[in-house]
C-alpha positions as protocol buffer text, in pm:
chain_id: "A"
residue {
  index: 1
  type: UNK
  ca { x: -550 y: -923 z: 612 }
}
residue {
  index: 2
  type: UNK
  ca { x: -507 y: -574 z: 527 }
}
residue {
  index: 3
  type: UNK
  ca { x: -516 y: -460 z: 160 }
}
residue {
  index: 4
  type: UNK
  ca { x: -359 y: -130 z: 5 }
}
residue {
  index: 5
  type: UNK
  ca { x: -554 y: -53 z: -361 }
}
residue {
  index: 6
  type: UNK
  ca { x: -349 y: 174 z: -593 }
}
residue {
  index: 7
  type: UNK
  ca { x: -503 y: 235 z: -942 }
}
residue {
  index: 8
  type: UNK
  ca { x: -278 y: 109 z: -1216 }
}
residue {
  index: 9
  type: UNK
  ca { x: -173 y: 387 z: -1410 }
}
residue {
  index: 10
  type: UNK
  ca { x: 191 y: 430 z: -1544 }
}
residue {
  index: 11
  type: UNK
  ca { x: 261 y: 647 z: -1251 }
}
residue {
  index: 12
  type: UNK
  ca { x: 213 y: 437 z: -978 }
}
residue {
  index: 13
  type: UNK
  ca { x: 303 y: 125 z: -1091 }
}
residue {
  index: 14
  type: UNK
  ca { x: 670 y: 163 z: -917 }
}
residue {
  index: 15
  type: UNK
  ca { x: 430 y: 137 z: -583 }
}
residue {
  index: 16
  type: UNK
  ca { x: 323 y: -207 z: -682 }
}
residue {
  index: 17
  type: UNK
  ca { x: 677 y: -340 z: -808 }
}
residue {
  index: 18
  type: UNK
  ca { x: 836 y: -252 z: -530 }
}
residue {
  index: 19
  type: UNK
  ca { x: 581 y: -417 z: -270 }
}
residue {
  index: 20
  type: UNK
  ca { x: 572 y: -691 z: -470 }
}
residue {
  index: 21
  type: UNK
  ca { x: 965 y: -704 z: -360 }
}
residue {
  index: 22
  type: UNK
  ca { x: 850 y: -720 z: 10 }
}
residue {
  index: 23
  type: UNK
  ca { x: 868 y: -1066 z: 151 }
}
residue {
  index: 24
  type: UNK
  ca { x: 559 y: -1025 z: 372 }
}
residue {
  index: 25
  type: UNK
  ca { x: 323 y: -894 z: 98 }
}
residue {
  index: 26
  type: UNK
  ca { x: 117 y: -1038 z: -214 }
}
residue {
  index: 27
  type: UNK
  ca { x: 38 y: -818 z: -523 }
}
residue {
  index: 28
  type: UNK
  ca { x: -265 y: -852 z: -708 }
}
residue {
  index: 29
  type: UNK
  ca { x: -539 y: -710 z: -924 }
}
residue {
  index: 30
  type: UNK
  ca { x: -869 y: -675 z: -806 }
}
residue {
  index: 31
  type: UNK
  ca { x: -1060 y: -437 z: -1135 }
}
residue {
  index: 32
  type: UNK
  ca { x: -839 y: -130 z: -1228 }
}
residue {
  index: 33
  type: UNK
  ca { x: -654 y: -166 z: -934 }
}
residue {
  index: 34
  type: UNK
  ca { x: -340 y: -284 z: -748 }
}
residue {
  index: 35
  type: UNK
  ca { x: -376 y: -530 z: -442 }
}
residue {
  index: 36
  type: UNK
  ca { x: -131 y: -510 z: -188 }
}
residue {
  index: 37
  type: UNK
  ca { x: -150 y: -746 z: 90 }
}
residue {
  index: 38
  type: UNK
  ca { x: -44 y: -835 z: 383 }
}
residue {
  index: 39
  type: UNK
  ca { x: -105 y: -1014 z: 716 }
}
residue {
  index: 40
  type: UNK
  ca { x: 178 y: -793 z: 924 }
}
residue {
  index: 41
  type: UNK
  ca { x: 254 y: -435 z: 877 }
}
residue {
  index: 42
  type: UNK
  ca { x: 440 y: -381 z: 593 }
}
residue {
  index: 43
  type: UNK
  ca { x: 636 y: -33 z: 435 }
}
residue {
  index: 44
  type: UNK
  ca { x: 694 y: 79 z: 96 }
}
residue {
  index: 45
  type: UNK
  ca { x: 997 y: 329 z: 72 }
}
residue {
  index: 46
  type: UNK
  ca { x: 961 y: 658 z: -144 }
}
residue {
  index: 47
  type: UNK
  ca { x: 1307 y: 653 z: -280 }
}
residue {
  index: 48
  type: UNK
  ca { x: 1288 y: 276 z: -394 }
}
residue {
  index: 49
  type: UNK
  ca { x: 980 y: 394 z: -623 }
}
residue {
  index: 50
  type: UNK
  ca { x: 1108 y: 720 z: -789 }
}
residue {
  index: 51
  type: UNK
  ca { x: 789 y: 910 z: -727 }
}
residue {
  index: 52
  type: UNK
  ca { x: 724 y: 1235 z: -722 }
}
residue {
  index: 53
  type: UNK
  ca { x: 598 y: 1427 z: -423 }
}
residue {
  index: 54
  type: UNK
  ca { x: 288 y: 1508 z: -628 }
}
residue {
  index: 55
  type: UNK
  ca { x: 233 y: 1111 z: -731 }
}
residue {
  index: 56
  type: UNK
  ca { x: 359 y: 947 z: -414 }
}
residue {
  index: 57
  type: UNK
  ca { x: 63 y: 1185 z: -202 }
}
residue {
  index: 58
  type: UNK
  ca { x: -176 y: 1079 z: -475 }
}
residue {
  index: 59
  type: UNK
  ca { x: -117 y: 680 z: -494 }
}
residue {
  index: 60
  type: UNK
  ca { x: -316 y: 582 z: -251 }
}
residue {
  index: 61
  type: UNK
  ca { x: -681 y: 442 z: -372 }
}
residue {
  index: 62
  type: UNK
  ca { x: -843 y: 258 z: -89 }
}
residue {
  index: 63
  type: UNK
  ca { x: -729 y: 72 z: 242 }
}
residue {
  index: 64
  type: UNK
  ca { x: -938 y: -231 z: 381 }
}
residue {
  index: 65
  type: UNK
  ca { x: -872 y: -372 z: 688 }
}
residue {
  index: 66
  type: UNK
  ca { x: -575 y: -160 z: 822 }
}
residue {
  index: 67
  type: UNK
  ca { x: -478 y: 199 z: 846 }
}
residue {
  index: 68
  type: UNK
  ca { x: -189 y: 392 z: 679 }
}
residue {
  index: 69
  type: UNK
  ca { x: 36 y: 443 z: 976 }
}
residue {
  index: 70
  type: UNK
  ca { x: 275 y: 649 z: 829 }
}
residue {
  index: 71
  type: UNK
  ca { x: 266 y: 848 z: 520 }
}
residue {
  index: 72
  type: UNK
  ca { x: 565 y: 1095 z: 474 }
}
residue {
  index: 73
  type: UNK
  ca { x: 856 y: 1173 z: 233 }
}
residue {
  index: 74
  type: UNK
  ca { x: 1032 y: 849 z: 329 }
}
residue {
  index: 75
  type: UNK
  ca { x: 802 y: 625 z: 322 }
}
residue {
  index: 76
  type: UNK
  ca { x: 440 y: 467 z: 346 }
}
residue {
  index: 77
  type: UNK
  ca { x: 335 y: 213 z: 621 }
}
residue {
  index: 78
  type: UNK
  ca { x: -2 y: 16 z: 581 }
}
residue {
  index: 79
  type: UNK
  ca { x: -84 y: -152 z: 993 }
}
residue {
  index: 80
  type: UNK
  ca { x: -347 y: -384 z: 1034 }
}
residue {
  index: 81
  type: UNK
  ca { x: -661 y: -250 z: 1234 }
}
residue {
  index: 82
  type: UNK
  ca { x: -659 y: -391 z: 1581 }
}
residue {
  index: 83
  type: UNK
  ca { x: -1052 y: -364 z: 1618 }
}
residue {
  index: 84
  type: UNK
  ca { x: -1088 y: -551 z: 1301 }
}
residue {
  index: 85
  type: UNK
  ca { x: -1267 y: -870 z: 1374 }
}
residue {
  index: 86
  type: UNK
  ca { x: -1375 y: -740 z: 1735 }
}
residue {
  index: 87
  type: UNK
  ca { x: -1780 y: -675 z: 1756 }
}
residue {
  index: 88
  type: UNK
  ca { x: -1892 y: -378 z: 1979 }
}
């Protein structure tokens, strides 16, 4: 499972309401933060949020068990990490 943490502040709470739209993904709380998780790759669209330039390059806390793919003006894609659960 890979998990996207974005701090929950007014600003970018319109992250977290909009993944929680996605079909694929859950939206939690884990502390001060926003959970966003999924088992597939999943992609949050800038323009569906409203953010900023300056927010939507800031929103991004943590990522655990993935990698952000894609992180542009568009949008933001979270992938699973193929070498997760593989030893050396």
């Amino acid at each position: 499972m890979t998990t996207l943490f974005i701090l929950d502040v007014a600003d970018f709470r319109p992250l977290a309401e909009v993944a929680a739209r996605l079909p694929e993904v859950t939206v939690g709380r884990r502390g001060p933060y926003f959970t966003v998780s999924a088992d597939a790759p999943f992609e949050i669209e800038r323009a569906a949020t409203g953010c900023r330039n300056a927010v939507w390059f800031s929103s991004v806390a943590a990522v655990r068990g993935g990698r952000v793919a894609r992180w542009d003006r568009t949008a933001l894609r979270v992938e699973p990490d193929p070498t997760e659960g593989r030893s050396a």
